[in-house]
C-alpha positions in Angstrom: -14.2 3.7 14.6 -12.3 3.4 17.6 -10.2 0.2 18.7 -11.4 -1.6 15.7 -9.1 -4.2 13.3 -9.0 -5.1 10.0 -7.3 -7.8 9.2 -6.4 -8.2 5.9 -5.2 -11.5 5.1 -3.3 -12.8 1.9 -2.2 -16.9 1.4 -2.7 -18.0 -1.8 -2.8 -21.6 -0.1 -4.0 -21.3 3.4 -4.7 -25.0 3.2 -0.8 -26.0 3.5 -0.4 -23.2 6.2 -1.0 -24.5 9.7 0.8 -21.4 10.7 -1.5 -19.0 9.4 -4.6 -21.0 9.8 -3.7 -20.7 13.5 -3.0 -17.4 13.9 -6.7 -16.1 12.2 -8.5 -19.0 13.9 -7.4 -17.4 17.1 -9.0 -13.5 16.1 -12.3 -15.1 14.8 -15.5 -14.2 16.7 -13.6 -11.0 18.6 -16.0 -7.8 18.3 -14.3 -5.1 16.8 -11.9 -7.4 14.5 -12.6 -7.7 10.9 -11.3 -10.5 9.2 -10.6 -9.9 5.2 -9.5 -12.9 3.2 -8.2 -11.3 -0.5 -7.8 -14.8 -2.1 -11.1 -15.9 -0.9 -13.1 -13.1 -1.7 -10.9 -12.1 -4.8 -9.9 -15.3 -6.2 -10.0 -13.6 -10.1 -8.3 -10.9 -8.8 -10.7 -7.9 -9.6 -10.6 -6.3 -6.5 -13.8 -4.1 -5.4 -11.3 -1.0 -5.0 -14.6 1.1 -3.3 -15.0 -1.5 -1.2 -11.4 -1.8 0.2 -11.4 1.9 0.4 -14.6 1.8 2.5 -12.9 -1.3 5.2 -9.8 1.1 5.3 -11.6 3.8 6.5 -13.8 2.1 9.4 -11.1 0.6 11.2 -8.2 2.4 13.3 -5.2 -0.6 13.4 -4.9 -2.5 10.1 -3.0 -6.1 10.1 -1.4 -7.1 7.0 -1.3 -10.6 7.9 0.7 -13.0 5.2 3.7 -15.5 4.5 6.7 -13.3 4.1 7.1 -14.8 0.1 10.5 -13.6 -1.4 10.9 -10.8 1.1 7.8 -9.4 0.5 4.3 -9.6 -0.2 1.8 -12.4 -1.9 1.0 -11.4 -5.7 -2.6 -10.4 -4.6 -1.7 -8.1 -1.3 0.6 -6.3 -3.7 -2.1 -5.6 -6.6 -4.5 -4.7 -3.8 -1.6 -2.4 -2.7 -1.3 -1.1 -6.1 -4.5 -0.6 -7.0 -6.0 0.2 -3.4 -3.4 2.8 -2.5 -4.2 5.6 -4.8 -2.8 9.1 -5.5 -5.1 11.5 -4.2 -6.6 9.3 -1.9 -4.3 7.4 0.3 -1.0 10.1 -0.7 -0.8 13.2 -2.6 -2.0 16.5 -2.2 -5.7 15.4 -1.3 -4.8 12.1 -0.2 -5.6 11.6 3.6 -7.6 8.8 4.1 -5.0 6.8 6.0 -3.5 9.6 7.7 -3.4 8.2 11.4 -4.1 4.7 11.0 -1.7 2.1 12.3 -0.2 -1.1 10.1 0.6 -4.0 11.8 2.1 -6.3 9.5 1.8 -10.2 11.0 4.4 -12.4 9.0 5.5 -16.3 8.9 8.4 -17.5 7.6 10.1 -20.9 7.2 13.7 -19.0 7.8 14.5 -19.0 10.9 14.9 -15.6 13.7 18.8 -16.2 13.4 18.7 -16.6 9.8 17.1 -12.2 9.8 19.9 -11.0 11.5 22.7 -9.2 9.6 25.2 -12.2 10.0 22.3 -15.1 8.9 21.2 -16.3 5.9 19.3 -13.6 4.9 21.9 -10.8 5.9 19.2 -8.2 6.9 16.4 -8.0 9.4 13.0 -8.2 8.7 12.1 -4.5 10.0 15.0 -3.6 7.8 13.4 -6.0 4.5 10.0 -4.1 5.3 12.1 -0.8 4.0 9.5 -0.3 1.0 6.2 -1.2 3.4 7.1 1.3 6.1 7.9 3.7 3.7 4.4 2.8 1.9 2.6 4.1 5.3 5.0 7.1 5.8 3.8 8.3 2.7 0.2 7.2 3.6 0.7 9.1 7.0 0.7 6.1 8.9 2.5 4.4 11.1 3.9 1.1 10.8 4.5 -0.7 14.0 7.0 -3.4 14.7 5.7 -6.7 13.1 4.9 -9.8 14.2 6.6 -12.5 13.7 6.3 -16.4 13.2 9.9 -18.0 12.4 10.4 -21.2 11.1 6.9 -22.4 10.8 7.8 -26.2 9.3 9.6 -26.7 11.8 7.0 -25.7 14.4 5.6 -27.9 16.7 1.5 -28.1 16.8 1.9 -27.1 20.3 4.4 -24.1 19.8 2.4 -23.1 16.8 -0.7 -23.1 19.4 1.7 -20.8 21.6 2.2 -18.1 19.1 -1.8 -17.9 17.6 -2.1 -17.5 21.4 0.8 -14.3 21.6 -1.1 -13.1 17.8 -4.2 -12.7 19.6 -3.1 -11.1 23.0 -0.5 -8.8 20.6 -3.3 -7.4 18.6 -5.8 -6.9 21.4 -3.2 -4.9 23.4 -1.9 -3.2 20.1 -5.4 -2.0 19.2 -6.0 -0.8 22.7 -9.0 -3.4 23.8 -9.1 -5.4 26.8 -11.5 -7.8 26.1 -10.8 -11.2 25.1 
């Protein structure tokens, strides 16, 4: 189980995201990184909860990778929350599955940085809007790490969105510990 990733990645429309599209291209093909589309491989939503249990468990550093919708998550990352997540298994008094794993979350938005900043447009910052996720993963006993971020992804050149699927890769290699490339 050691330095190993799963990715778990929720667009409802990857097709219009060239942001996001860039960012898994660039973790394809890396041994010890698991990439997990929901809305591909739950596109009814009936999520194989045994399944997603099983992933959870054989990987050490988990990336919630999505568009930052409404200050929060895609309608299918939160069922899988929901449903995933259970009392006695990930919390409660027997629940210790994710006791020492690491979330990652990896977000694009089309706001800009200066629009998460308590004087922008959105008044708070984006660690502070991920109040309900990091408290998710304290109860969990994980840790959520600082997330990253993609700002303003519209207006992102092809060449600048190249740039930060570059910075995804190298942030997740060094934040799960492996060297390779």
């Amino acid at each position: 189980m050691s330095n190993s990733v799963l990715v778990l990645f929720a667009h409802p429309t990857p097709h219009r995201s060239r942001a996001n599209r860039r960012l898994i291209r660039s973790l394809r093909g890396i041994e010890g990184v698991t990439l997990h589309d929901l809305y591909h491989n739950y596109p009814d939503h009936d999520i194989d909860v045994e399944r997603e249990k099983a992933l959870l468990g054989a990987h050490d550093l988990i990336v919630w990778q999505h568009p930052f919708y409404w200050y929060s998550l895609p309608p299918l990352m939160k069922e899988w929350q929901d449903r995933v997540l259970e009392f006695g298994w990930a919390y409660g008094p027997n629940g210790h599955a994710l006791r020492g794993k690491r979330l990652l979350p990896a977000l694009t938005t089309s706001g800009s940085e200066a629009a998460y900043r308590a004087d922008g447009a959105n008044r708070y910052t984006i660690r502070q809007l991920l109040a309900p996720l990091d408290q998710t993963c304290h109860l969990c006993g994980m840790e959520m790490l600082d997330p990253f971020v993609v700002y303003a992804t519209q207006r992102l050149s092809d060449e600048a969105l190249d740039e930060a699927a570059v910075s995804y890769r190298k942030h997740v290699l060094m934040t799960a510990g492996m060297t390779h490339e």
